[in-house]
SEPA-830659 format. One record per residue (C-alpha): residue in one letter; z, y, x. Coordinates in steps of 0.25 Angstrom, whole numbers, padded with zeros to 4 digits, always signed. Each point is the difference from the previous one (the first is absolute). Layout:
! SEPA-830659
aZYX...
//
This chain:
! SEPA-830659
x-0137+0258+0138x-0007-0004-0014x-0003-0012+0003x+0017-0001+0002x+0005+0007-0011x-0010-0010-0008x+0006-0014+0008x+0014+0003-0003x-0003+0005-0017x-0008-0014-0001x+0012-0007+0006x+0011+0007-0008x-0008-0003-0012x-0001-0014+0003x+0015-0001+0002x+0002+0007-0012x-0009-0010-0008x+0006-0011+0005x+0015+0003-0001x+0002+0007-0012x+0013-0009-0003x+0004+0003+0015x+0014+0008-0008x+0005-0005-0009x-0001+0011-0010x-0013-0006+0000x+0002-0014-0002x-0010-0008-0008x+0004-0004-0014x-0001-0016-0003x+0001-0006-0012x+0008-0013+0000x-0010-0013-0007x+0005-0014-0003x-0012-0004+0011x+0003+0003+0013x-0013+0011+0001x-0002+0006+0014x-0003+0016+0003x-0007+0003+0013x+0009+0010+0008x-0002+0003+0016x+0008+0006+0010x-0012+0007+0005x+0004+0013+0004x+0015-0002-0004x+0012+0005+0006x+0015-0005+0000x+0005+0010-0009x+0014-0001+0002x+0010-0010+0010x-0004-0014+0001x+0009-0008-0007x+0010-0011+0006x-0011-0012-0003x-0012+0007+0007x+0007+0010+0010x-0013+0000+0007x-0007+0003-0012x-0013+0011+0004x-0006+0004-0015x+0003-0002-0014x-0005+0004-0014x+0006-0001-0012x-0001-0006-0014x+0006+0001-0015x+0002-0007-0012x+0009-0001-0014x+0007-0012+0000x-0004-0007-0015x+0009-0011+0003x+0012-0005+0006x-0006-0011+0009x-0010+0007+0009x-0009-0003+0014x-0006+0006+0010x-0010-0006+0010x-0007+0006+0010x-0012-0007+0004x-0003+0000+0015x-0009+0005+0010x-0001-0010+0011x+0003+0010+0013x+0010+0008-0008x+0016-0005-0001x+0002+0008-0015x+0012+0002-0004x+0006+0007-0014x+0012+0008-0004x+0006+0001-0015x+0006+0015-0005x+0004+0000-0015x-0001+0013-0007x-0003+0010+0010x-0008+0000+0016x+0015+0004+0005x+0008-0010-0006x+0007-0012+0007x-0010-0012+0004x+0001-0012-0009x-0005-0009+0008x-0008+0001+0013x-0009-0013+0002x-0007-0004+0014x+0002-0015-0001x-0012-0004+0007x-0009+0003+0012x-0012+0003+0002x-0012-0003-0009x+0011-0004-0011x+0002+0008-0013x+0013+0002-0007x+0006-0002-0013x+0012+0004-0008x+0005-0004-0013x+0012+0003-0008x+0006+0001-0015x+0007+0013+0002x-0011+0010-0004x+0004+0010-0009x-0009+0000-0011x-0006+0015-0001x+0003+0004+0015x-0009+0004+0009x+0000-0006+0014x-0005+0003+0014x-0006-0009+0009x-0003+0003+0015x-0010-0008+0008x+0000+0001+0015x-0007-0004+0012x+0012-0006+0007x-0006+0000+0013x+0001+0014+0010x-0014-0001+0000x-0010+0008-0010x-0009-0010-0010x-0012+0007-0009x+0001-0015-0005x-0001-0003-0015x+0011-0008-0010x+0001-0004-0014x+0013+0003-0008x+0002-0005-0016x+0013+0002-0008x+0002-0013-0008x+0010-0001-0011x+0005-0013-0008x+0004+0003-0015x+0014-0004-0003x+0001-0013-0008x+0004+0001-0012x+0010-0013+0001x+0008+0008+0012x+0011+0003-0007x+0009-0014-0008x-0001+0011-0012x-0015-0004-0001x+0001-0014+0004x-0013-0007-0002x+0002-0013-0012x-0005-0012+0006x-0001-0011-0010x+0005-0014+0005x-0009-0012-0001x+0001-0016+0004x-0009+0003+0011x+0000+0010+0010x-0009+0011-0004x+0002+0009+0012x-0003+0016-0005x-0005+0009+0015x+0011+0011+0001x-0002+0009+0011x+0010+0011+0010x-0008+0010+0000x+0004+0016-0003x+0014-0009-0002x+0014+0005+0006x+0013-0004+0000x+0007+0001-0014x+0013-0004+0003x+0009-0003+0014x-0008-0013+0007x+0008-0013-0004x+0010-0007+0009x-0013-0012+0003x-0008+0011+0004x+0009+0012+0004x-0015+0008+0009x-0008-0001-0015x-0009+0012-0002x-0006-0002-0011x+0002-0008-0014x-0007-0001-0013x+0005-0007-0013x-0002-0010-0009x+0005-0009-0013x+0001-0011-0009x+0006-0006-0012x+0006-0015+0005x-0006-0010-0010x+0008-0013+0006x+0012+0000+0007x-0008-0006+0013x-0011+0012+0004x-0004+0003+0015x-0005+0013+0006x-0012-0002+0010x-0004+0010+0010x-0015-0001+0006x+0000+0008+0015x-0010+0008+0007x+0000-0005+0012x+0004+0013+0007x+0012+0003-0008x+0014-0007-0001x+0004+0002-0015x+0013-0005-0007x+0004+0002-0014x+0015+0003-0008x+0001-0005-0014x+0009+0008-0010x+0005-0005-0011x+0001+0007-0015x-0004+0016+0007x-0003+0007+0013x+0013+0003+0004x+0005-0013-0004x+0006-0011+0007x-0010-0007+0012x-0002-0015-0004x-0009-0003+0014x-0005+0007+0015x-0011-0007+0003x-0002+0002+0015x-0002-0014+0005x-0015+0001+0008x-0007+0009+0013x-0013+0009-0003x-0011-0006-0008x+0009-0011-0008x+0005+0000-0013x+0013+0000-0008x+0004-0011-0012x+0012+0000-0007x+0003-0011-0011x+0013-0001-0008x+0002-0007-0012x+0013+0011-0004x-0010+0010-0007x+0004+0005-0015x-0009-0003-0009x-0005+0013-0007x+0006+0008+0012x-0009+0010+0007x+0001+0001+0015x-0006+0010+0011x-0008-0004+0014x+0001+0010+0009x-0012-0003+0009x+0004+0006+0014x-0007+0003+0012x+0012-0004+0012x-0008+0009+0013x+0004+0014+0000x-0015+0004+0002x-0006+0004-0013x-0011-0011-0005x-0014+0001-0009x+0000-0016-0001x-0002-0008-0013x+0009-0013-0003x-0001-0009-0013x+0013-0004-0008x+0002-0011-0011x+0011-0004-0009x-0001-0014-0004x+0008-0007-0012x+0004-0016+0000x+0004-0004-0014x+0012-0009+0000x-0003-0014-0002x+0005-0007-0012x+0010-0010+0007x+0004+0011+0009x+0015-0003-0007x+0004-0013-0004x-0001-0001-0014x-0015+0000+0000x-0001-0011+0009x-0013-0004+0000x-0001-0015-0002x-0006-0010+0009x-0006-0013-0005x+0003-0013+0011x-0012-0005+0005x-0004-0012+0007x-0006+0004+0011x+0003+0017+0005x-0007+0009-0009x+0003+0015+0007x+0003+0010-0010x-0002+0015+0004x+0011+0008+0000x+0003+0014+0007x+0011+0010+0005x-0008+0010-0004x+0008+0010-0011x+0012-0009+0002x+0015+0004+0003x+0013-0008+0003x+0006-0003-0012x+0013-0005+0006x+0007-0001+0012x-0008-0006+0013x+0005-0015+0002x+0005-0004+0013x-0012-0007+0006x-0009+0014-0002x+0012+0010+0001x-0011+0011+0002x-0009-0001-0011x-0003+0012-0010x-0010-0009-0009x-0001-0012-0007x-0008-0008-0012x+0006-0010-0010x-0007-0013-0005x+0006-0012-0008x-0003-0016-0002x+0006-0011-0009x+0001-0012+0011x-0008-0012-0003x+0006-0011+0010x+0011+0001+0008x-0009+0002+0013x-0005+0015-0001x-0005+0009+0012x-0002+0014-0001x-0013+0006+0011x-0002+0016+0004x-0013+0000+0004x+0000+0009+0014x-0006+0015-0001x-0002+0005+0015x+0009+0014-0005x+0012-0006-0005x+0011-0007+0003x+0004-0009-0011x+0013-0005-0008x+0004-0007-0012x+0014-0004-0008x+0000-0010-0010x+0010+0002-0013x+0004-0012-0011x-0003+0002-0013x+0004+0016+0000x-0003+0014+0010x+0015+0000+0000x+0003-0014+0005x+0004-0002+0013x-0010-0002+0010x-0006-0013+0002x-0007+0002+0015x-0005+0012+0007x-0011-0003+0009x-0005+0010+0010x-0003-0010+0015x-0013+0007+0003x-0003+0012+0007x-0013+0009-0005x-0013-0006-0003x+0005-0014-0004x+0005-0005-0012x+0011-0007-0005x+0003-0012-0008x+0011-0007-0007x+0001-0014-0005x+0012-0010-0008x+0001-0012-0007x+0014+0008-0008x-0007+0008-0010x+0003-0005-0016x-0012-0004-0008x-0001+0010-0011x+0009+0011+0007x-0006+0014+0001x+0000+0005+0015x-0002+0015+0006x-0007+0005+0011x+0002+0012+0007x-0011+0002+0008x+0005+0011+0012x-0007+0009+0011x+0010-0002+0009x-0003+0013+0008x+0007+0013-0001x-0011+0010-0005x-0008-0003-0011x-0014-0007-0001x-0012-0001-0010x-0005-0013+0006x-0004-0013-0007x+0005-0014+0002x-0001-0013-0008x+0010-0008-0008x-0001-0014-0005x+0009-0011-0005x-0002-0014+0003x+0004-0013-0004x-0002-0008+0012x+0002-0015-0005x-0010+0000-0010x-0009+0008+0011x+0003-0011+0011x-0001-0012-0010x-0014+0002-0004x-0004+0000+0015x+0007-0012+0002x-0009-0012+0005x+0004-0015+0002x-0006-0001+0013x+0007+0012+0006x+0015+0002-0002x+0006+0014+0005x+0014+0001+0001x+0009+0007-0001x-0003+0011-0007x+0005+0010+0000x+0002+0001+0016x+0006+0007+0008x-0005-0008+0015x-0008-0012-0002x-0010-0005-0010x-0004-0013+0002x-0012-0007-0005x+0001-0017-0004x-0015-0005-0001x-0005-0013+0002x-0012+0008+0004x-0006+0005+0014x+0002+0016+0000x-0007+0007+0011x+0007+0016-0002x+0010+0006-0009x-0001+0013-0001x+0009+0012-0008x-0005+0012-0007x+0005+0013-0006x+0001+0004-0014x-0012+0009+0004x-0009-0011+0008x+0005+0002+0013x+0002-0012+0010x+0015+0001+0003x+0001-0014+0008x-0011-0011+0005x+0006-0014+0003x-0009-0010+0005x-0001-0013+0008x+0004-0011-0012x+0015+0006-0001x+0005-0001-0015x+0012+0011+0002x-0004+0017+0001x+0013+0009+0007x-0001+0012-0012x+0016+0007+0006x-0009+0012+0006x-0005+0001-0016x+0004+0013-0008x+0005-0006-0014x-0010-0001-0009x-0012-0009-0007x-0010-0005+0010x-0012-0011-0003x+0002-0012+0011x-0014-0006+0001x-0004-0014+0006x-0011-0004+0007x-0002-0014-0001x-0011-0009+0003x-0008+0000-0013x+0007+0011-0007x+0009+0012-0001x+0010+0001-0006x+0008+0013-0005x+0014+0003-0004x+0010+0010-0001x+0015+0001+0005x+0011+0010+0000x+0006+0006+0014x+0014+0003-0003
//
């Protein structure tokens, strides 16, 4: 009878050890890290202590936990046992109090985690693990209290200043410890959380620039002037894991805008992302009164040019209705056989008017016969010795660019002439079908290249005449291969 008496003291003592927090009057204080640090709890010896809740109505034991919020964005994982289905319930302020939340996500041999922004700061919460099987577990767990400090630009009133530069600069931003500062934005109507940012336009041309985390889809709003003023932008364009650009060249120069960086999900995110502002300074012959002045060449020098920084000064001409961009260059005409070359960019679609002796003349041509990717070239033998022409060099499409291209203006008869070569007669040229070759001489293959060196067309077989009607306008090099010699020339294609 000793022997019994002894058995069931040294049980009841075990049980006692090992459930102190079996009630939760007795639940076991944790204090919330910004590290996710587990505490080793058990449900050896545990009971349920009251009704199962409505995610684990099968739950057996349970044993309970406590901590002070210190933030407003808080989580709680539970680490798992592999034979136990854990689950975990949320009181706020007292063990009697309605559930927050009741998580059983997962099976068996799967923890479970929780995270939210709506802590209250000083208030002491409950938290009730369970075994959420109808069968008793002495199995062990881990449990941590993880909190994520508010960041400080989480309100527009404390806007972090990014300084724009040439380049993009991208400065790492992140969601954590965010929420949601004002109602989600019509681009992204399930946000949950935002953070704030702003800058100072140097140039009327600036771009925002969001860098994603590949397990987040962000957008951005731009503000203009305050926080509660007028949205310029709703950037909402790409899925999870791309980013967000915006370009305009409508900014105020001296005017501070915000970006508020949003998280679109409505689950709460810890991820990091980069943002950028970027400036483009307008270029000088952006209007037409600083046109900058081209010198006719011989042969086609390129000068570079660029869209980028640049605005439409007036209204789109017919031939590129849509474009939001263009450059201004000027020439004095040095015969009366001119041609005028954009050098192709694989980005742009490119245009050009030509204007007589003032920006406010009537238009003399407006050229745009190629799609994107090609060039475009224009040649007559109209143009006034002496007479100072304008070009307005055009990106034909209908949002704005900050790509390259080359300009050059040529004076094809001199060109042509110091080619010419009393055994071989080209004519005519310029063509528009048929070049035809008069030699006395034997010639064994014609062939046609680009401005660039590409072969375009091969004739062989002894005939003097090459078909060029499939042949973009332009300059090309015709070189023939005779039987001692080659000889090379250049033609125009009208």
């Amino acid at each position: 009878m000793k022997k019994n008496f002894l058995l069931i003291f040294c049980i009841l003592n075990f049980l006692c050890l090992h459930a102190q927090n079996d009630l939760c009057d007795n639940a076991i204080a944790l204090s919330p890290s910004n590290n996710c640090n587990y505490v080793t709890g058990s449900f050896n010896g545990s009971s349920i202590s009251t009704a199962p809740p409505s995610c684990t109505p099968n739950a057996s034991q349970d044993v309970w936990y406590s901590f002070v919020a210190t933030e407003q964005t808080i989580q709680i994982t539970l680490q798992a046992n592999s034979n136990v289905n854990h689950a975990f319930e949320v009181f706020q302020g007292s063990c009697t109090s309605n559930s927050l939340v009741c998580v059983n996500n997962n099976g068996i041999s799967f923890g479970e985690t929780y995270i939210n922004n709506n802590f209250i700061v000083g208030q002491t919460y409950y938290v009730r693990v369970l075994n959420a099987s109808g069968n008793l577990s002495t199995a062990n767990f881990g449990i941590c209290i993880q909190n994520y400090p508010t960041p400080a630009n989480d309100l527009c009133t404390n806007a972090i200043s990014i300084q724009s530069t040439t380049t993009c600069n991208y400065i790492s931003g992140t969601f954590s410890g965010s929420s949601i500062s004002t109602p989600p934005p019509s681009c992204a109507s399930s946000s949950s959380q935002d953070v704030w940012y702003r800058f100072v336009a140097t140039d009327s041309t600036m771009s925002i620039a969001l860098q994603a985390n590949s397990n987040v889809n962000h957008a951005f709003e731009v503000f203009q002037a305050s926080c509660s003023g007028s949205s310029v932008v709703c950037m909402n364009n790409n899925g999870i894991s791309f980013g967000e650009t915006y370009i305009n060249n409508n900014f105020v120069v001296g005017q501070t805008y915000y970006v508020r960086v949003i998280n679109t999900s409505s689950g709460l995110s810890i991820a990091s992302f980069n943002v950028c502002i970027q400036s483009y300074f307008t270029p000088t012959n952006d209007v037409c009164n600083n046109a900058a002045v081209l010198t006719p060449t011989t042969t086609c020098s390129y000068i570079p040019g660029t869209f980028s920084g640049s605005s439409i000064s007036t209204t789109a001409p017919s031939c590129a209705f849509n474009s939001l961009q263009d450059l201004w260059y000027s020439f004095i005409a040095t015969d009366a056989t001119m041609s005028v070359t954009l050098q192709p960019n694989s980005n742009a679609n490119l245009a050009f008017e030509i204007f007589q002796s003032s920006c406010a003349d009537n238009s003399l041509v407006c050229i745009n016969n190629n799609p994107i990717s090609f060039g475009e070239f224009y040649t007559n033998n109209n143009f006034i010795v002496g007479q100072t022409y304008i070009v307005r060099v055009l990106n034909a499409l209908g949002n704005l660019s900050t790509t390259n291209f080359g300009i050059c203006v040529q004076n094809p008869t001199l060109s042509l002439g110091n080619f010419q070569n009393p055994k071989y007669i080209i004519h005519p040229n310029p063509a528009q079908n048929i070049i035809t070759v008069n030699t006395s001489e034997t010639i064994k293959e014609i062939i046609v290249f680009d401005m660039s060196g590409k072969k375009v067309t091969i004739v062989s077989s002894s005939i003097n005449s090459i078909d060029i009607s499939s042949l973009s306008q332009g300059l090309y090099t015709i070189s023939i291969v005779g039987e001692n010699e080659t000889y090379s020339s250049k033609f125009i294609k009208n």
